[in-house]
DRENPA-3360 file (N, C-alpha, C; in nm, 2 decimals, always signed):
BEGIN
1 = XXXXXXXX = +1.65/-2.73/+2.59/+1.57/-2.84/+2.57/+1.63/-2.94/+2.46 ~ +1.68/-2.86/+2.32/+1.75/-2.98/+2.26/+1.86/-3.00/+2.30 ~ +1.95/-2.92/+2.39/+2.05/-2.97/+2.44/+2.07/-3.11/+2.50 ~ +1.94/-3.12/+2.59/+1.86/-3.20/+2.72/+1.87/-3.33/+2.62 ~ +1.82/-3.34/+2.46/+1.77/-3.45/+2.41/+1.85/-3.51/+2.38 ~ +1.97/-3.43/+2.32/+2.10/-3.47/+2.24/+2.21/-3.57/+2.34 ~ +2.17/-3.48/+2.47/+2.28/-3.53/+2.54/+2.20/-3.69/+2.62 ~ +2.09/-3.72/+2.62/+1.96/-3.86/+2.61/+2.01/-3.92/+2.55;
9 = XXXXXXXX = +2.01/-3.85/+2.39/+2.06/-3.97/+2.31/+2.21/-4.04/+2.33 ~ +2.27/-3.95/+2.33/+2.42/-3.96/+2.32/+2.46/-4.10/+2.46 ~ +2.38/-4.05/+2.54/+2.44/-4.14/+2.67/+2.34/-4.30/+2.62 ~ +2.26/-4.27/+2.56/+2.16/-4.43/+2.49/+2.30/-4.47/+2.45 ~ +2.33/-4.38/+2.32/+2.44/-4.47/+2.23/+2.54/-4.49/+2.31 ~ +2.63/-4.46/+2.40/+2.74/-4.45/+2.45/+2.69/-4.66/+2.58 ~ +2.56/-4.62/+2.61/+2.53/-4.77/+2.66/+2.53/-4.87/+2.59 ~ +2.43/-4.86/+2.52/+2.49/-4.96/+2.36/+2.62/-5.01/+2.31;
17 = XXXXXXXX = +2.66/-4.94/+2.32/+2.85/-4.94/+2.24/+2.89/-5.03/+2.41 ~ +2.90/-4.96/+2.50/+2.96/-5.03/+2.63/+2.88/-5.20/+2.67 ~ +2.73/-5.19/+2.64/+2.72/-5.32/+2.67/+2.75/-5.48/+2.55 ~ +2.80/-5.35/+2.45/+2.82/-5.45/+2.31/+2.94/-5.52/+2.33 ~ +3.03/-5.39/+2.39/+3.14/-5.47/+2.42/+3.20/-5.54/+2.55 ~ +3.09/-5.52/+2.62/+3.08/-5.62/+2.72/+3.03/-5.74/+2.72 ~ +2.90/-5.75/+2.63/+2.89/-5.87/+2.58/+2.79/-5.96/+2.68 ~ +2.71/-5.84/+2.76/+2.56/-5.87/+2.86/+2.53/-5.76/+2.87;
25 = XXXXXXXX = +2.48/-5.80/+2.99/+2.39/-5.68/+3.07/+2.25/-5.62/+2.98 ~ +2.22/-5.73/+2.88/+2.12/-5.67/+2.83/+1.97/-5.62/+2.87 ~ +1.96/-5.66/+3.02/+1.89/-5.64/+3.12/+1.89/-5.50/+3.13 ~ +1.98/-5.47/+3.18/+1.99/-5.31/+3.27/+2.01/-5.24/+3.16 ~ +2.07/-5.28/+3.01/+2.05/-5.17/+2.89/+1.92/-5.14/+2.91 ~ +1.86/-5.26/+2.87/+1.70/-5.18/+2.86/+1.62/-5.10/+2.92 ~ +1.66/-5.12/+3.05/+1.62/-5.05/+3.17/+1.66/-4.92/+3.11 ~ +1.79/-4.86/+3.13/+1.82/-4.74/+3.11/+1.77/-4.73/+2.95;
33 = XXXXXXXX = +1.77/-4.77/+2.85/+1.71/-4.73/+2.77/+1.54/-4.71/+2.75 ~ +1.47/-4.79/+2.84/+1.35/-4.76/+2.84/+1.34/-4.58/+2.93 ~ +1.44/-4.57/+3.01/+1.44/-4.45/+3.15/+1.45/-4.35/+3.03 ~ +1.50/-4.36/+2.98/+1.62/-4.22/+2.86/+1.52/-4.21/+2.80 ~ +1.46/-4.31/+2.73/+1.31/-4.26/+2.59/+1.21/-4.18/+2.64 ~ +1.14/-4.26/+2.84/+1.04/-4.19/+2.88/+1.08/-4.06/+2.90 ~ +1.22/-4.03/+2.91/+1.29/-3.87/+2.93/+1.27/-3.81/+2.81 ~ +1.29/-3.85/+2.71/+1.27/-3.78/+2.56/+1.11/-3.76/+2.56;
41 = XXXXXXXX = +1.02/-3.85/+2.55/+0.89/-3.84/+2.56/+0.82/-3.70/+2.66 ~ +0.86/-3.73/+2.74/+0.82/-3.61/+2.86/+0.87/-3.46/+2.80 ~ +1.02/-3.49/+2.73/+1.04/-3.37/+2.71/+0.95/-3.32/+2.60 ~ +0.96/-3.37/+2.52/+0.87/-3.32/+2.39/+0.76/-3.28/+2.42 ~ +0.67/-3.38/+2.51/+0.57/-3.32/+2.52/+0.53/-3.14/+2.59 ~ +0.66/-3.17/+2.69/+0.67/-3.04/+2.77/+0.69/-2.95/+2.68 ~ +0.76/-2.94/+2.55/+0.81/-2.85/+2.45/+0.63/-2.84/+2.39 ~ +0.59/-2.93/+2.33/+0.46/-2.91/+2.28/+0.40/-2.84/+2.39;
49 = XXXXXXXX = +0.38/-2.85/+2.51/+0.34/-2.71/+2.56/+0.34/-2.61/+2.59 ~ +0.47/-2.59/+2.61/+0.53/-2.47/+2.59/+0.47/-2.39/+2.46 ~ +0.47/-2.47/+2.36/+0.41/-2.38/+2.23/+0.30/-2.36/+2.22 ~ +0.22/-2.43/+2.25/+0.07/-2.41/+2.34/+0.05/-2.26/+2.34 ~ +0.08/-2.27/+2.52/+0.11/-2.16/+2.57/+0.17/-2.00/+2.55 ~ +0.26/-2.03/+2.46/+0.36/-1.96/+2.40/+0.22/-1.85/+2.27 ~ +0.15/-1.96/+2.21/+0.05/-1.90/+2.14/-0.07/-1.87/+2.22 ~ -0.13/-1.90/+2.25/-0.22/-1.85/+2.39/-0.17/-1.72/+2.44;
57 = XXXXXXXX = -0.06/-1.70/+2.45/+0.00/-1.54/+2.51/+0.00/-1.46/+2.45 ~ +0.01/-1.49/+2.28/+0.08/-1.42/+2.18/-0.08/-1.36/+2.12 ~ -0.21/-1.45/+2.14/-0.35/-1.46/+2.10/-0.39/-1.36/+2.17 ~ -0.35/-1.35/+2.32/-0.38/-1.27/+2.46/-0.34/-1.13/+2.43 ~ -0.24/-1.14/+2.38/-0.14/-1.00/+2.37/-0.23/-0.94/+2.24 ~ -0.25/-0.99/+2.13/-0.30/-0.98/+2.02/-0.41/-0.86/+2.07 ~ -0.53/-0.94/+2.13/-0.66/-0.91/+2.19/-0.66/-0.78/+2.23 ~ -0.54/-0.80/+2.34/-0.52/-0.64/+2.41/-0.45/-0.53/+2.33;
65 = XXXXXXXX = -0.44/-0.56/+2.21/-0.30/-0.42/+2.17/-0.44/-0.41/+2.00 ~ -0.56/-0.51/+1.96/-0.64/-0.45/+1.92/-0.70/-0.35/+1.95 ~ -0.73/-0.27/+2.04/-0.79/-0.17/+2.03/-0.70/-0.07/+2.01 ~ -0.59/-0.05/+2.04/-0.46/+0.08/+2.03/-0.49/+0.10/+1.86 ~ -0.47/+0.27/+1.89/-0.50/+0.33/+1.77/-0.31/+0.27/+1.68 ~ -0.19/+0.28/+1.80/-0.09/+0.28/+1.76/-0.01/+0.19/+1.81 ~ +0.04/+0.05/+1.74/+0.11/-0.02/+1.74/+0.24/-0.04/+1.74 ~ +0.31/-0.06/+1.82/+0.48/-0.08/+1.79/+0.50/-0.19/+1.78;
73 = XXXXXXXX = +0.51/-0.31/+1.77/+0.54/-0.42/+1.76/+0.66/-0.48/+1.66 ~ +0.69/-0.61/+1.67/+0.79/-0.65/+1.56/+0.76/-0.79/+1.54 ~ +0.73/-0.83/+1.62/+0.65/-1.00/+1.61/+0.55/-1.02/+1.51 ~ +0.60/-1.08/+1.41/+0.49/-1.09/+1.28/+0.38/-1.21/+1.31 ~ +0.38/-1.26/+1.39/+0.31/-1.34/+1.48/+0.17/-1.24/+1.55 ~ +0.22/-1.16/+1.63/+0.14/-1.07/+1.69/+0.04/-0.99/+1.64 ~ +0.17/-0.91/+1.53/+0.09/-0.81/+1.44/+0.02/-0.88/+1.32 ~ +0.01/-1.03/+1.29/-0.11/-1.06/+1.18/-0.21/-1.11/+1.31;
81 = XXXXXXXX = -0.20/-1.14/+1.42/-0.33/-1.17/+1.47/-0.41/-1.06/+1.53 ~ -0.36/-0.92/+1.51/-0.43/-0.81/+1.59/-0.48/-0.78/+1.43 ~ -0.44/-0.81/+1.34/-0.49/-0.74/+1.22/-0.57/-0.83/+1.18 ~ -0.57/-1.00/+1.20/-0.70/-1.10/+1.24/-0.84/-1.05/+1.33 ~ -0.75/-1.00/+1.45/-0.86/-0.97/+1.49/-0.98/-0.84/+1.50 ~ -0.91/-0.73/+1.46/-0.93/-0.61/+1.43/-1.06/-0.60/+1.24 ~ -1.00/-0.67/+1.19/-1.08/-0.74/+1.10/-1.21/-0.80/+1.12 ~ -1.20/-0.88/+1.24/-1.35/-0.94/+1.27/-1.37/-0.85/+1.32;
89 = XXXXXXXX = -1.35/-0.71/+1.42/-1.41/-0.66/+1.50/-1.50/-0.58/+1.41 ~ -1.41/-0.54/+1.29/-1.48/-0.41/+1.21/-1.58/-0.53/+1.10 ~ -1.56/-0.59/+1.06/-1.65/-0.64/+0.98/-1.57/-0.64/+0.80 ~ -1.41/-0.70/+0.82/-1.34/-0.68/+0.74/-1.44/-0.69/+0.55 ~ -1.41/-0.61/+0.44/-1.43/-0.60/+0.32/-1.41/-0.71/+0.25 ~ -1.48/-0.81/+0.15/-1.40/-0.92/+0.11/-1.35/-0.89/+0.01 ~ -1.29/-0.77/-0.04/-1.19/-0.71/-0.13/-1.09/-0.61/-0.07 ~ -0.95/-0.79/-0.07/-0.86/-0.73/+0.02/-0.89/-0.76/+0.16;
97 = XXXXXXXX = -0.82/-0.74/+0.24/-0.76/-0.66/+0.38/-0.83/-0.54/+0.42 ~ -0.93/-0.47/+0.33/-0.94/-0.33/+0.35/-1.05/-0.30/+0.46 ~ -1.03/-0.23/+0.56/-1.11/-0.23/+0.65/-1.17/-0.09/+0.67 ~ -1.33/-0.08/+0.69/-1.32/+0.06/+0.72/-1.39/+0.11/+0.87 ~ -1.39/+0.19/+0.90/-1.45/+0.28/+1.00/-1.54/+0.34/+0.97 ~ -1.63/+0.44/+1.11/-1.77/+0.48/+1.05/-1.73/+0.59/+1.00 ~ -1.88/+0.65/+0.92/-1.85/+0.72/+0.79/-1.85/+0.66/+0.65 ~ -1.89/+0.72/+0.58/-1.98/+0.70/+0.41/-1.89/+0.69/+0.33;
105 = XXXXXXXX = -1.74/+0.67/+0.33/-1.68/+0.63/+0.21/-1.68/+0.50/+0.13 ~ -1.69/+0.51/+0.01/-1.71/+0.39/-0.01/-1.60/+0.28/-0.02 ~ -1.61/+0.17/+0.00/-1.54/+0.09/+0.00/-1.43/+0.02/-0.14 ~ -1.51/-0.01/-0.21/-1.44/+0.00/-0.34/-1.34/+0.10/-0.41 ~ -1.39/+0.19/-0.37/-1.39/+0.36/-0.42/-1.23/+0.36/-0.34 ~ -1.22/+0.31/-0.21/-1.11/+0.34/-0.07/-1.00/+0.26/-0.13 ~ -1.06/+0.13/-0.19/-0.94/+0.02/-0.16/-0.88/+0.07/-0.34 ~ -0.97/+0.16/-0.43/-0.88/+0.21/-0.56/-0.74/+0.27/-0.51;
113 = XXXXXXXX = -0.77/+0.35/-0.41/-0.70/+0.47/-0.42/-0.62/+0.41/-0.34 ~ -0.58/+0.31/-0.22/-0.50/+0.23/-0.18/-0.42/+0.15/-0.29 ~ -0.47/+0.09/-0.39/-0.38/-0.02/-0.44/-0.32/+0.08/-0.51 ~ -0.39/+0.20/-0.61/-0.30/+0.29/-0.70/-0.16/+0.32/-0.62 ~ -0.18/+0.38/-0.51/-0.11/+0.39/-0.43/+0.05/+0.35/-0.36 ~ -0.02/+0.22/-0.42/+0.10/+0.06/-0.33/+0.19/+0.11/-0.41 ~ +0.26/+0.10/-0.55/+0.33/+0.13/-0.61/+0.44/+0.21/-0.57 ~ +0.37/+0.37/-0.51/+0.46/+0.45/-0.46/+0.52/+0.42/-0.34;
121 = XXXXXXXX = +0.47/+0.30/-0.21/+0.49/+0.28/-0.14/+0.61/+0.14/-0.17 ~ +0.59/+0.12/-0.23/+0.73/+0.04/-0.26/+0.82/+0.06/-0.36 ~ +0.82/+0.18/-0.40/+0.94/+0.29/-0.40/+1.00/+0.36/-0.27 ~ +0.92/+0.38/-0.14/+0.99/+0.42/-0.05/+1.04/+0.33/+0.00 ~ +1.01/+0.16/-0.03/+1.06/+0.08/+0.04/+1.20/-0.02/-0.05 ~ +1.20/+0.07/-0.15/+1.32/+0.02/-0.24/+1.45/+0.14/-0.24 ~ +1.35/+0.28/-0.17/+1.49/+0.36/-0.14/+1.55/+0.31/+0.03 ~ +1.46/+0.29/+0.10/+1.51/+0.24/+0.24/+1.58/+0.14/+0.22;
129 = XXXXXXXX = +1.56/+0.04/+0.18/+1.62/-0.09/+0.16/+1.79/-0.06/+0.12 ~ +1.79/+0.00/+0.04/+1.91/+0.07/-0.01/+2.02/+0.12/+0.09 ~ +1.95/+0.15/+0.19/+2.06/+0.25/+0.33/+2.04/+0.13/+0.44 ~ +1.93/+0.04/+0.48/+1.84/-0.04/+0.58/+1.91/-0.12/+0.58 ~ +2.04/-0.21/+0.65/+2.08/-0.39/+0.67/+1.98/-0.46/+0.72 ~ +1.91/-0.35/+0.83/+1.78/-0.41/+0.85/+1.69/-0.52/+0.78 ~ +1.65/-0.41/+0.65/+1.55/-0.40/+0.56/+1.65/-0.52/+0.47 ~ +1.79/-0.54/+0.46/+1.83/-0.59/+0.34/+1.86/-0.75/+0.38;
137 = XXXXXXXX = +1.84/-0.74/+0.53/+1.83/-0.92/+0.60/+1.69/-1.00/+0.56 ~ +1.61/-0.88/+0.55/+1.48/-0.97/+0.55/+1.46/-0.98/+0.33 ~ +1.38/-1.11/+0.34/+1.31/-1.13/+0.19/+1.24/-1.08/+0.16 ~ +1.15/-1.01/+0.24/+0.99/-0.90/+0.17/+1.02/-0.85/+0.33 ~ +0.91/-0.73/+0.32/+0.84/-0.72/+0.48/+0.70/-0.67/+0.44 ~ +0.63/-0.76/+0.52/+0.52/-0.73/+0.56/+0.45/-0.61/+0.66 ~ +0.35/-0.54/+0.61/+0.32/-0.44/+0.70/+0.19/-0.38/+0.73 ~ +0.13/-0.35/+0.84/+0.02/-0.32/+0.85/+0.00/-0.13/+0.76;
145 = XXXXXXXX = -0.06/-0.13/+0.70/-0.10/+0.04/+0.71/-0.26/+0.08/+0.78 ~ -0.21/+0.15/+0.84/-0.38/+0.27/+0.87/-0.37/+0.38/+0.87 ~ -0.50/+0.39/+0.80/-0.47/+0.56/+0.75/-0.62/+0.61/+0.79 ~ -0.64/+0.73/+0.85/-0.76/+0.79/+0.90/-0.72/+0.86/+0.82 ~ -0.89/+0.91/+0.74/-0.93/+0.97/+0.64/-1.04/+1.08/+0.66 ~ -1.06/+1.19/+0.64/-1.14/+1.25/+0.68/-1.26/+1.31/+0.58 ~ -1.39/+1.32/+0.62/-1.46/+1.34/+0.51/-1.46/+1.43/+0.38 ~ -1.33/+1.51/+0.40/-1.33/+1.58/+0.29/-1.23/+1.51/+0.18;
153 = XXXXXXXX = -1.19/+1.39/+0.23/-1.12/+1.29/+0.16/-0.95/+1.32/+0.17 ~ -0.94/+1.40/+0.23/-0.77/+1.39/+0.26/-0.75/+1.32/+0.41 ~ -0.62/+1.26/+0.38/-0.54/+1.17/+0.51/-0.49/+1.25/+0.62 ~ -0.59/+1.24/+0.76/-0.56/+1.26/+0.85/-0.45/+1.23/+0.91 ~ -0.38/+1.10/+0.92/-0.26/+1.05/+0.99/-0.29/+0.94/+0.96 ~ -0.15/+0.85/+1.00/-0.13/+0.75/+0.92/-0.04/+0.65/+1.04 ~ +0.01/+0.53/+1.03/+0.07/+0.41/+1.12/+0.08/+0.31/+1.00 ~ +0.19/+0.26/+1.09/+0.24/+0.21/+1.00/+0.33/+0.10/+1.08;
161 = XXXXXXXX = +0.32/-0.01/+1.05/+0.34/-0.13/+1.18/+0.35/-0.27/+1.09 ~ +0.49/-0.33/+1.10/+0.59/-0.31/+1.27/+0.66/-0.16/+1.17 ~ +0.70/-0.06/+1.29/+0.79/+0.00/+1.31/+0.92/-0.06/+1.25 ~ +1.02/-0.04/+1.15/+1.08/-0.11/+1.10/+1.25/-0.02/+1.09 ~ +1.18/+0.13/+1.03/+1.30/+0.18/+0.97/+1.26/+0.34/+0.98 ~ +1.29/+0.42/+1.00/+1.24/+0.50/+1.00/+1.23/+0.63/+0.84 ~ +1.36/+0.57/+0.77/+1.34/+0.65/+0.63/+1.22/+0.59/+0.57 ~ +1.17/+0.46/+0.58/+1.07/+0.45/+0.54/+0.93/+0.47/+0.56;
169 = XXXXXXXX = +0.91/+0.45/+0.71/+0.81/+0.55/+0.77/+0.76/+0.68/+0.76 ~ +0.88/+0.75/+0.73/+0.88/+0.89/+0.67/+0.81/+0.92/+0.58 ~ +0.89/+0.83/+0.46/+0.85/+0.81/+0.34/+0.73/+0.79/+0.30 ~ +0.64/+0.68/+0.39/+0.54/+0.63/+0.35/+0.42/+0.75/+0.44 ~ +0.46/+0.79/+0.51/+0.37/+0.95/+0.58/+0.36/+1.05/+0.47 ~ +0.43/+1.06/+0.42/+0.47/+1.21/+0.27/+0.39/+1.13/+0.18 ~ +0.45/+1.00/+0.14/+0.32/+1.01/+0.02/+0.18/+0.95/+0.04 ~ +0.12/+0.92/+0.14/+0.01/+0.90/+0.19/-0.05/+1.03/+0.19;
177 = XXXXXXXX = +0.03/+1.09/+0.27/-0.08/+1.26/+0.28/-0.10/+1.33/+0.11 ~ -0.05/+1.25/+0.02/-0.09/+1.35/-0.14/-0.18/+1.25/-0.16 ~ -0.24/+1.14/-0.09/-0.34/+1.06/-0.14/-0.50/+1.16/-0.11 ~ -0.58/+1.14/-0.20/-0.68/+1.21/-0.20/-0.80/+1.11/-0.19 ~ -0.89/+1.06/-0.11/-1.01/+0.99/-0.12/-1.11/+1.04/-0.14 ~ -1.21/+1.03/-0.21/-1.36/+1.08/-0.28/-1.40/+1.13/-0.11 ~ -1.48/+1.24/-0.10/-1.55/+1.32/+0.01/-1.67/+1.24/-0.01 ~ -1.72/+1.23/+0.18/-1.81/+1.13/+0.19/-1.86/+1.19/+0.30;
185 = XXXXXXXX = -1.99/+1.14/+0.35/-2.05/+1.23/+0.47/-1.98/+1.14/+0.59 ~ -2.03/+1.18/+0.73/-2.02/+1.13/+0.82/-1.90/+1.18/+0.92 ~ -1.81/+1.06/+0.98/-1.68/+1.09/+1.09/-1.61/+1.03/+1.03 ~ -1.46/+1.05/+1.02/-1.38/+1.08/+0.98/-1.37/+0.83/+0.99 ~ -1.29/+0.78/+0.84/-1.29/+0.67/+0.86/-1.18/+0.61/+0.86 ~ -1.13/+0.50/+0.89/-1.03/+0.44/+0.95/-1.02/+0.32/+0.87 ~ -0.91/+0.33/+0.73/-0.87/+0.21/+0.67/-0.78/+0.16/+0.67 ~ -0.72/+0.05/+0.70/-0.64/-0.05/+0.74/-0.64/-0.17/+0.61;
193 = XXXXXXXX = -0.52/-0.18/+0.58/-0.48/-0.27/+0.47/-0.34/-0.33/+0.47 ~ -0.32/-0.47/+0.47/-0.19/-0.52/+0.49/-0.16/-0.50/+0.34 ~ +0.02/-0.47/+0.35/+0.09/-0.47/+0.25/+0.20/-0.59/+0.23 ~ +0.25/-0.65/+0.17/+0.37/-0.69/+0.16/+0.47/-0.63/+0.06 ~ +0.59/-0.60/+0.12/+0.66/-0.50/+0.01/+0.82/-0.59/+0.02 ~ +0.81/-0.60/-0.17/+0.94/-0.69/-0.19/+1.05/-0.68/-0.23 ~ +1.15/-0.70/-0.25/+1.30/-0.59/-0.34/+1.24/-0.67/-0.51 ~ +1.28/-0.60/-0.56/+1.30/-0.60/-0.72/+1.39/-0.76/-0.75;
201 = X = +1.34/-0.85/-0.79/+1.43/-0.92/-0.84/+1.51/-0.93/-1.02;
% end
């Protein structure tokens, strides 16, 4: 598409220059220059829909891969609109990101033992970063966590999305499971909290 535009323009200028130094034809310049603009026009707009569309897919995709207990993804496009929408579905916390599932833990009480927590979690992401070119291209990464918790307050299993690296995934599985949540009645609950994890400057 910008190829399309560049080479529009180029042939505008290349007419210009030819009828300057011809010294008329300023008739038929215009012509082809009016033809070449309505071509830039058309294109753009076609590009403007394309991105339309392009989001509409991405909105679509979103919708369907909310309900999956487990996410692969890499598109940070994708994975903030499923965690947009997963949020409305549950009736997101207005402290934080933190979302929970049914069952009596408290909320406040959930998102303590989460944030204490962050800390150790970007230590596992400052030893990955370390081995990761992956991890050492990007400026932060952002990441979903969910962690199902079970009423006796220890971490059932955990995800961890996008899928990025695997020393770190590891990492962030081992110290999740020494996390301990206050025992609550009910089914086992389902908290979900975005992280951003950054290198040390």
């Amino acid at each position: 598409m910008e190829t399309r535009k560049r080479n529009l323009i180029a042939a505008c200028l290349a007419m210009v220059a030819l009828a300057g130094c011809r010294g008329g034809g300023n008739a038929e310049l215009t012509s082809r220059l009016k033809e070449a603009n309505d071509k830039v026009v058309a294109c753009r707009n076609e590009v403007n829909e394309l991105k339309s569309q392009n989001a509409d897919l991405k909105r679509k995709l979103a919708e369907a891969m909310a309900d999956r207990a487990r996410v692969q993804l890499t598109d940070p496009d994708i994975l903030n609109l499923i965690a947009e929408i997963r949020s409305k579905r549950r009736g997101a916390q207005e402290d934080g990101d933190l979302v929970l599932g049914k069952g009596d833990l408290n909320p406040a009480e959930a998102s303590r033992v989460v944030r204490r927590g962050a800390q150790a979690l970007q230590k596992c992401y400052e030893r990955a970063l370390k081995k990761s070119t992956a991890l050492q291209m990007q400026s932060g990464l952002g990441v979903l966590l969910e962690l199902t918790v079970k009423p006796t307050g220890a971490v059932q299993s955990m995800n961890l999305s996008p899928h990025v690296d695997n020393d770190l995934t590891e990492c962030v599985r081992t110290t999740v499971a020494r996390w301990k949540f206050p025992p609550f009645a009910g089914e086992p609950v389902v908290v979900t909290q975005k992280l951003t994890l950054t290198p040390k400057t």
